[in-house]
MARBA-3410 file (N, C-alpha, C, O; in Angstrom, 1 decimal):
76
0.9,-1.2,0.0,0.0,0.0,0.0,0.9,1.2,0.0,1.9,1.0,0.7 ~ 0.9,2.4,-0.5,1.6,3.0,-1.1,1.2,3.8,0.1,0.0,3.9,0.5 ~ 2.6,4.5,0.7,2.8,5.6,1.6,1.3,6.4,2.1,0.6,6.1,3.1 ~ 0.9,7.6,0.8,0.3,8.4,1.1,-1.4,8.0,1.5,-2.3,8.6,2.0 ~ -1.4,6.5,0.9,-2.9,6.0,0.7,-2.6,5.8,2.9,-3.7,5.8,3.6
-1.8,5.7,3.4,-1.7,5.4,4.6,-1.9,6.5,5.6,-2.4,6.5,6.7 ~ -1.3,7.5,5.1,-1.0,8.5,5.7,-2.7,9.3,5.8,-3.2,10.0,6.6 ~ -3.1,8.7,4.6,-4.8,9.4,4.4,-5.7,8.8,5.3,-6.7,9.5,5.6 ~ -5.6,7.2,6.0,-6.3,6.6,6.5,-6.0,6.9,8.0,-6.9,6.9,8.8 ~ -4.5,7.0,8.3,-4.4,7.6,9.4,-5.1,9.0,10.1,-5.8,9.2,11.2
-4.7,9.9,9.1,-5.4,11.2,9.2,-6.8,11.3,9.3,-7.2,12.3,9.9 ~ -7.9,10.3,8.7,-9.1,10.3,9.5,-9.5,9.5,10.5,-10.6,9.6,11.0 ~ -8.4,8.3,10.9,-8.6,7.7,11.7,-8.6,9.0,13.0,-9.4,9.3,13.9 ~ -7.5,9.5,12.7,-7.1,10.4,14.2,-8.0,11.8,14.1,-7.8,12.7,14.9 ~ -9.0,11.9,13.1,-10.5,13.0,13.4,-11.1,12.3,14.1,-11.8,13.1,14.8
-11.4,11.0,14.5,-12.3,10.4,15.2,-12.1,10.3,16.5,-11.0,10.3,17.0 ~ -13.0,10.1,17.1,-13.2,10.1,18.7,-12.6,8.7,19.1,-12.9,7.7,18.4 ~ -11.6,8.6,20.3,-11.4,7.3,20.1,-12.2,6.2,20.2,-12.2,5.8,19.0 ~ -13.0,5.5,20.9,-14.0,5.0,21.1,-14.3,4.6,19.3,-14.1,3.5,18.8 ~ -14.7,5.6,18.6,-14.8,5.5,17.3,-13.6,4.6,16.5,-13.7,3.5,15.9
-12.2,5.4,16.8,-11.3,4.7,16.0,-11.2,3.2,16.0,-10.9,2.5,15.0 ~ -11.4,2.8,17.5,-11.1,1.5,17.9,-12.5,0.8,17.2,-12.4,-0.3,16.8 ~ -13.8,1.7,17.1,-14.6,0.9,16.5,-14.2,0.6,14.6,-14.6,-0.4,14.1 ~ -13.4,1.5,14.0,-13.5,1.2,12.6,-12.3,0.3,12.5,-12.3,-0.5,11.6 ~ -11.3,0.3,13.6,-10.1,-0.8,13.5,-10.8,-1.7,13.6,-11.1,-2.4,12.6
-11.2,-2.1,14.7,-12.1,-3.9,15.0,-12.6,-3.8,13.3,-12.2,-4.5,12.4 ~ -13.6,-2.9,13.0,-13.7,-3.5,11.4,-13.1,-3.5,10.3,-13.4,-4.4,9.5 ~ -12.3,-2.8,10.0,-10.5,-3.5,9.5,-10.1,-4.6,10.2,-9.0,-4.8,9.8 ~ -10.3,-5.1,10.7,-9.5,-6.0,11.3,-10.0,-7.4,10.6,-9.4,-8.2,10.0 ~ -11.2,-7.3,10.9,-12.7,-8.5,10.8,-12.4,-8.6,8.9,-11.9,-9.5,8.2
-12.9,-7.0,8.6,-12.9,-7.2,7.0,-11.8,-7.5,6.0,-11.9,-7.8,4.8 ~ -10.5,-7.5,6.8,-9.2,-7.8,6.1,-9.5,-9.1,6.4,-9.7,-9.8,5.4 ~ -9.7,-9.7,7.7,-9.0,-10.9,7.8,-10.5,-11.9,6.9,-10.1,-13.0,6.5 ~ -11.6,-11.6,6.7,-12.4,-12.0,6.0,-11.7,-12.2,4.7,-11.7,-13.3,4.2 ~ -11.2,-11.2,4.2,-10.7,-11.0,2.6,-9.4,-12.1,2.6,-9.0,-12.7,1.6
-9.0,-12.1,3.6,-7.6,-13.0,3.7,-8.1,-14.6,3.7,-7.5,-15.5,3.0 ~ -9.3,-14.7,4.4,-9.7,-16.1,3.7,-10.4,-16.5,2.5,-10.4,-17.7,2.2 ~ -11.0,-15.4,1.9,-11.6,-15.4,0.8,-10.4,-16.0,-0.3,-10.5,-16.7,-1.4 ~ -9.1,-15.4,0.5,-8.2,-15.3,-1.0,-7.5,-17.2,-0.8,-7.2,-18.0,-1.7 ~ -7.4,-17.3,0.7,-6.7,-18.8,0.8,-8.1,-19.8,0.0,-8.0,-20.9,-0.6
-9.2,-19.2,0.1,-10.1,-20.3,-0.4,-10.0,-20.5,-2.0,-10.2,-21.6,-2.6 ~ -9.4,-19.0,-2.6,-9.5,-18.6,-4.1,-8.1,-19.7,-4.6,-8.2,-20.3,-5.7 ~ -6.9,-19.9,-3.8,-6.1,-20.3,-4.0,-5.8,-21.7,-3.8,-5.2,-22.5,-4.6 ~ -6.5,-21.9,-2.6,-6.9,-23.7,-2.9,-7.5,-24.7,-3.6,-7.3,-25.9,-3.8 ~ -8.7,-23.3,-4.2,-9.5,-23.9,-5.4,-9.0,-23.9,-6.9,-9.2,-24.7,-7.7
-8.1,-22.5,-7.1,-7.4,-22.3,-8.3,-6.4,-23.7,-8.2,-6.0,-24.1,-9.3 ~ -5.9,-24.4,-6.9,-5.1,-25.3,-7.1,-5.0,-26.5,-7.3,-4.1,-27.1,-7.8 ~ -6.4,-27.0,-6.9,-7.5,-28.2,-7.3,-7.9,-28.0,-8.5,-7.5,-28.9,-9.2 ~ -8.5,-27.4,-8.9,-9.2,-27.1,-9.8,-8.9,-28.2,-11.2,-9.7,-29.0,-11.4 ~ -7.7,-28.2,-11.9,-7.1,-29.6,-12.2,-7.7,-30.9,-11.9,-8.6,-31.6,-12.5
-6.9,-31.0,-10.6,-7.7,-32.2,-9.8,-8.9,-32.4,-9.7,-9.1,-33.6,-9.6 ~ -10.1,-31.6,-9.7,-11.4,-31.6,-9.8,-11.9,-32.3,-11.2,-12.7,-33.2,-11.3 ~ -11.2,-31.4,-12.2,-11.7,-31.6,-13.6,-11.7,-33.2,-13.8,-12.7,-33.7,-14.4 ~ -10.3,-34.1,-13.2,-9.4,-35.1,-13.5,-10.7,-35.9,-12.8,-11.1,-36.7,-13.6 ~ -11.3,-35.9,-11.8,-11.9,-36.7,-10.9,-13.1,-37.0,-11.6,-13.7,-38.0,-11.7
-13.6,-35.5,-12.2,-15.3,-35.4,-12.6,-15.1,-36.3,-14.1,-15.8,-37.3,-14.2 ~ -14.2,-35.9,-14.9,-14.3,-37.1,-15.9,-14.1,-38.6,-15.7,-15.0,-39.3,-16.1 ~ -13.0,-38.9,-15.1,-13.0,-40.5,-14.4,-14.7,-40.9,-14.1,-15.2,-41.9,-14.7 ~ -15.4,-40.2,-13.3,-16.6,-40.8,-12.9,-17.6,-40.5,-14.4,-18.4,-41.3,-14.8 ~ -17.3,-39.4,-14.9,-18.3,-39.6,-15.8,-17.8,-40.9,-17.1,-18.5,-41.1,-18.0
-16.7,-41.4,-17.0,-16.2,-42.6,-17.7,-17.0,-43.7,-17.2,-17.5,-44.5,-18.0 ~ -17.2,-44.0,-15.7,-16.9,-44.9,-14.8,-18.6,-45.1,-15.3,-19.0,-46.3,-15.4 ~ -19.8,-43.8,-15.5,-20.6,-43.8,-15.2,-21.2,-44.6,-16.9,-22.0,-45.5,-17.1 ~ -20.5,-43.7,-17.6,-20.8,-44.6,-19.2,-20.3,-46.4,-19.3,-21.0,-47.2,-19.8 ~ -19.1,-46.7,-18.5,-19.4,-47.9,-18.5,-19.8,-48.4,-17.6,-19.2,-49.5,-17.2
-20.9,-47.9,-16.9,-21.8,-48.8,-16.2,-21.3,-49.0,-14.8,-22.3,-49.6,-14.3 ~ -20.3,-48.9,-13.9,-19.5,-49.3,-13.2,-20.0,-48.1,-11.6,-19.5,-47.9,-10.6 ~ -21.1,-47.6,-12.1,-21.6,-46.7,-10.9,-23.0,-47.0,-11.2,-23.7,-47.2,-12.2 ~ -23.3,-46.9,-9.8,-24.8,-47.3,-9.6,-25.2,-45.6,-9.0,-24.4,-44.8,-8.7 ~ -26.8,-45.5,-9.0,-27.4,-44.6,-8.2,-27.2,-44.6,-7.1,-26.6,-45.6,-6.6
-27.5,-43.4,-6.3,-27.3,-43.5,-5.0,-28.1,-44.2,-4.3,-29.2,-44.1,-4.9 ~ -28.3,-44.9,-3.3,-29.3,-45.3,-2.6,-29.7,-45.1,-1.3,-29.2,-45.8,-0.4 ~ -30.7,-43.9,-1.0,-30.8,-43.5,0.3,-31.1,-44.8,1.9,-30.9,-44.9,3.1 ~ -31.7,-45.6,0.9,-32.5,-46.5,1.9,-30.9,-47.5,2.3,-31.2,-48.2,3.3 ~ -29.8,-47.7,2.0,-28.9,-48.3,2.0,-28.1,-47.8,2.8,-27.1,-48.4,3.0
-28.2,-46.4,3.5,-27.6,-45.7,4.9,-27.9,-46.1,6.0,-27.5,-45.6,7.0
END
């Protein structure tokens, strides 16, 4: 994050009452760290993703030759 974009967030952090500041930090806090799992989720899936493809054709092979059955609820 580039210097000045910091310096700007600071400077309205510190117009606010404290009470206030600490309330917009806790939501920086929450909202980054939300975004920070959004991104591990983006990256685990971008990493499977391969692997996904590889698995969904195997069964749709498995399923043309006959070698999978329906599911069967009553069989739980």
């Amino acid at each position: 994050m580039k210097c000045t974009t910091l310096n700007t967030i600071n400077k309205m952090l510190e117009s606010l009452p404290e009470n206030k500041q600490e309330q917009v930090l806790n939501h920086l806090y929450n909202y980054i760290t939300e975004l920070q799992g959004e991104i591990k989720w983006d990256l685990l899936f971008k990493n499977s993703e391969k692997e996904i493809s590889r698995i969904a054709r195997e069964v749709k092979e498995e399923i043309k030759k006959g070698n999978i059955e329906d599911f069967d609820y009553d069989r739980l």
